[in-house]
N, C-alpha and C positions, 0 to 999 in steps of 0.2 A: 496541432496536427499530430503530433506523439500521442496524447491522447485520444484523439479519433480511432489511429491506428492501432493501440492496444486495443481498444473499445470494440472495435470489430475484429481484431486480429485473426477471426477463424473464416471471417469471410479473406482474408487478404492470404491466407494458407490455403485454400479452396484457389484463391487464384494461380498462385504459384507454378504450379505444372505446365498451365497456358503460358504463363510467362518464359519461364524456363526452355519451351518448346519454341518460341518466336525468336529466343535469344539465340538458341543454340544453332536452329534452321533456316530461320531465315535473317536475321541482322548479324550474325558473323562471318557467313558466307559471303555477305555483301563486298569484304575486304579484296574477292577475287575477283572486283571492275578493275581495280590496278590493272590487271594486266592485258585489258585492251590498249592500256595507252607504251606499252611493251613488247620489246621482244622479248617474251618471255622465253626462257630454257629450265627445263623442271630441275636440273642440276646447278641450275646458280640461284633459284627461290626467284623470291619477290625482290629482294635486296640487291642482287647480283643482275639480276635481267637488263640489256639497256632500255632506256625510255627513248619510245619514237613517237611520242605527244599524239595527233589525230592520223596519223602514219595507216592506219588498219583502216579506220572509214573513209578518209580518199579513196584508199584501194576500193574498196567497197562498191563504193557510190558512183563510181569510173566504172565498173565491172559490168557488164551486159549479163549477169546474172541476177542485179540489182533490181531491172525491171521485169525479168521475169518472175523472181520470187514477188515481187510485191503487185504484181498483176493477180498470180495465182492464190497471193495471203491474202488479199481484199477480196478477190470473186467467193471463195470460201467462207470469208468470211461476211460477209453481206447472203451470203445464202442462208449461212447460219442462223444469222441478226432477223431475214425476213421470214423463214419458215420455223425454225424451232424456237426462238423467243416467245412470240405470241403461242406457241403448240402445248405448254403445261397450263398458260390462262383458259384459252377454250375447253381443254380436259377438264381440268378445274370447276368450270361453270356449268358443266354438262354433266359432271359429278355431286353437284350440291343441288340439282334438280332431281334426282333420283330419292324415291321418298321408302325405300325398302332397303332400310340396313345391311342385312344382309348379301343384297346385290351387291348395294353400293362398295362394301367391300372385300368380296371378290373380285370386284372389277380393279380395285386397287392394290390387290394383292398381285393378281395376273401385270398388270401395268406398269408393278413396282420390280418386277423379277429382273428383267433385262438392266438394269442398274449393276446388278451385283456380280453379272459377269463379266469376265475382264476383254481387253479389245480383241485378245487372242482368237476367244471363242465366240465373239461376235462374228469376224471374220471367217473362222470358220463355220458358222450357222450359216454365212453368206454363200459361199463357196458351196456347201451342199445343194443349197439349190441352184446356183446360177452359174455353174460350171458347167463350160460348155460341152463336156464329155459325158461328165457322171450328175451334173442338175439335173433334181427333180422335177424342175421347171422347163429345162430346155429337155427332158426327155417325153415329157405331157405334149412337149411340142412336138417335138419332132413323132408321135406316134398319132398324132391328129395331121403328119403328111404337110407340118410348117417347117418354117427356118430355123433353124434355134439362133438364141442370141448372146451375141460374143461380149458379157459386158465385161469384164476385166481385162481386154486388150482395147479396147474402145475408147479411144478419147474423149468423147464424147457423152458418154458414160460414167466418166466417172465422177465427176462434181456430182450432180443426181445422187448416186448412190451413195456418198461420200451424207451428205447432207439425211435420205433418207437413214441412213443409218444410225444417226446420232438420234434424230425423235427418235425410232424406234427405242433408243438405248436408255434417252433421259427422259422423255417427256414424261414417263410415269411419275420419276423422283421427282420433275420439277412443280408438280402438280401440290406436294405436300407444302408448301410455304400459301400458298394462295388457298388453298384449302383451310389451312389456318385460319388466313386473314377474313376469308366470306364466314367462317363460324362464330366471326367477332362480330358482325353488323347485325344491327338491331333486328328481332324481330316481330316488332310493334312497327316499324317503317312498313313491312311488307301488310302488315293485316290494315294498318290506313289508308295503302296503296291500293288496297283491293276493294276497300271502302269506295274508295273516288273511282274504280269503276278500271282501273289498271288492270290490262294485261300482263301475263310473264313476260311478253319483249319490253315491255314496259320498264316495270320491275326490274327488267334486267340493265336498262340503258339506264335511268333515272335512279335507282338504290344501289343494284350489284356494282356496277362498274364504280363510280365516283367512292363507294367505300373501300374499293381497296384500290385506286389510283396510286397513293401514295407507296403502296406494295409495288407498286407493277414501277414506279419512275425508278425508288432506290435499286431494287433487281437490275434492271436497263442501264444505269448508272455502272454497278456493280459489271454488268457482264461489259459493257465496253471496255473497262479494264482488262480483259482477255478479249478482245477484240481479235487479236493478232494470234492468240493458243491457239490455233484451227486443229489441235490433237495430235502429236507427233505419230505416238503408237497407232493407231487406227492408221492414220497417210502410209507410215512407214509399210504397214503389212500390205496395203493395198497396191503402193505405188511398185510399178515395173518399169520396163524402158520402153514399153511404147503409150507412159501414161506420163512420163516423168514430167514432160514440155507443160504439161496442162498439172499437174500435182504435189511438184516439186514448190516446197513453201520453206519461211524461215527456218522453223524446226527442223526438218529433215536437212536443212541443207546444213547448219550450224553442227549437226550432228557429225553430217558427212565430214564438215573441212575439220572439225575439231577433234573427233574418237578417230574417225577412220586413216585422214591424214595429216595429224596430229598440229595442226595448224591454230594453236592452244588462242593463243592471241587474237586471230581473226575472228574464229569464230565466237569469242568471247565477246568484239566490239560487234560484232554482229549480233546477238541477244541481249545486248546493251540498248541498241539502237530499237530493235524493237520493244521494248519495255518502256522505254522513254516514250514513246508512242501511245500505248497505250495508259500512260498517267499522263499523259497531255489530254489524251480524250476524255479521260475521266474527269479531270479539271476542267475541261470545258461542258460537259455534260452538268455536274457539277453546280455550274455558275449559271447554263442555262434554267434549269431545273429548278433553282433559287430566282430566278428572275422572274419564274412564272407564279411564282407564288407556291412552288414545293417546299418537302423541309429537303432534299437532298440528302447525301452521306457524311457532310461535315459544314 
């Protein structure tokens, strides 16, 4: 094994920084679950704190805020699962039918922009138009003699736009892994396909899809492990008090008890709890995926 690793040593230096960066962000921070199972006080550390064992998720799980966060982290999050999941595969395949270069990327340059801006000015892109004072949208309305509409006090409104907002924001990026994966299937498949007399939907159900199936399971896999991230920044700027009942999710609320009323401990067995969630789903997705004859993520 010593010799392996001299023998490649510049690949294993090349790795380094990856590693370095996992060590230091994310496996040493791990240390600070301790203090779910504490009362933690930042002036007695880790050491000094007492230990009140599952003391914080009783609380928790007794609390009638229990089932509103996790009514409103699953509604988000199955909205997410059903509309934006599938929303970079369709771009994807309606991009690799485009046979003029140049369109084709345009079209992904324009699709890829909203990536790179941050939730702040999403929000705000939002708010220009659908603000019901100064929106562009509610003043089109109201000068064609309609209603305008109140969607940021609107409970009702906000899932929708909550959910529209994020395609609009990824679906471009998400499009570049699938995009990859369709420039890798043969194309000699398609020129015998067309032989035998196959259409493009053809084509598309019979060659496109089952070649990058195994793209599309590990992704799905992968995203149920965020299952429960329903986006703190984006919620946080959105949500008010007449949206909270219906918006109010783990994130924002872990935030609340923990930065704002400094409730170190609870909130901490609270982002516990959801994280455990979400590597149960993945283990079971996981095992499903491998049953079906996938390769899965491990």
């Amino acid at each position: 094994m010593l010799r392996y690793i001299i023998r490649n040593r510049w690949l294993y230096v090349m790795m380094l920084p990856g590693i370095v960066f996992f060590l230091i962000f994310k496996y040493l921070p791990m240390w600070g679950v301790l203090i779910a199972f504490q009362n933690y006080q930042p002036f007695l550390g880790f050491s000094g704190s007492e230990w009140v064992g599952f003391a914080h998720f009783e609380r928790f799980f007794s609390s009638p805020d229990f089932w509103l966060l996790t009514r409103n982290t699953l509604i988000l999050a199955m909205l997410n699962l059903v509309f934006f999941f599938p929303a970079p595969i369709i771009i994807a395949l309606m991009l690799n039918e485009v046979r003029i270069g140049v369109v084709k990327r345009f079209i992904q340059t324009i699709i890829y922009i909203p990536h790179f801006f941050s939730w702040v000015v999403i929000i705000g892109i939002v708010y220009m138009f659908f603000s019901s004072q100064y929106g562009i949208v509610n003043q089109v309305i109201a000068s064609l003699g309609g209603n305008t509409i109140d969607v940021f006090t609107n409970p009702s409104m906000f899932r929708p736009m909550i959910t529209l907002e994020v395609i609009w924001k990824e679906t471009g990026w998400g499009t570049i892994i699938f995009l990859a994966a369709l420039a890798g299937v043969n194309a000699e498949l398609y020129e015998a396909a067309r032989i035998d007399g196959a259409n493009r939907w053809r084509q598309l159900i019979h060659i496109t899809l089952p070649a990058i199936r195994s793209t599309i399971v590990i992704l799905f896999i992968l995203r149920l492990g965020h299952f429960l991230d329903t986006g703190f920044e984006q919620i946080f700027l959105m949500l008010n008090a007449l949206t909270q009942h219906v918006g109010d999710v783990y994130d924002t609320y872990v935030y609340r008890a923990g930065i704002t009323q400094g409730q170190f401990s609870y909130s901490t067995a609270v982002g516990l709890f959801k994280s455990l969630v979400g590597l149960a789903l993945v283990a079971m997705a996981n095992y499903l995926a491998r049953l079906f004859g996938e390769e899965g993520i491990y």
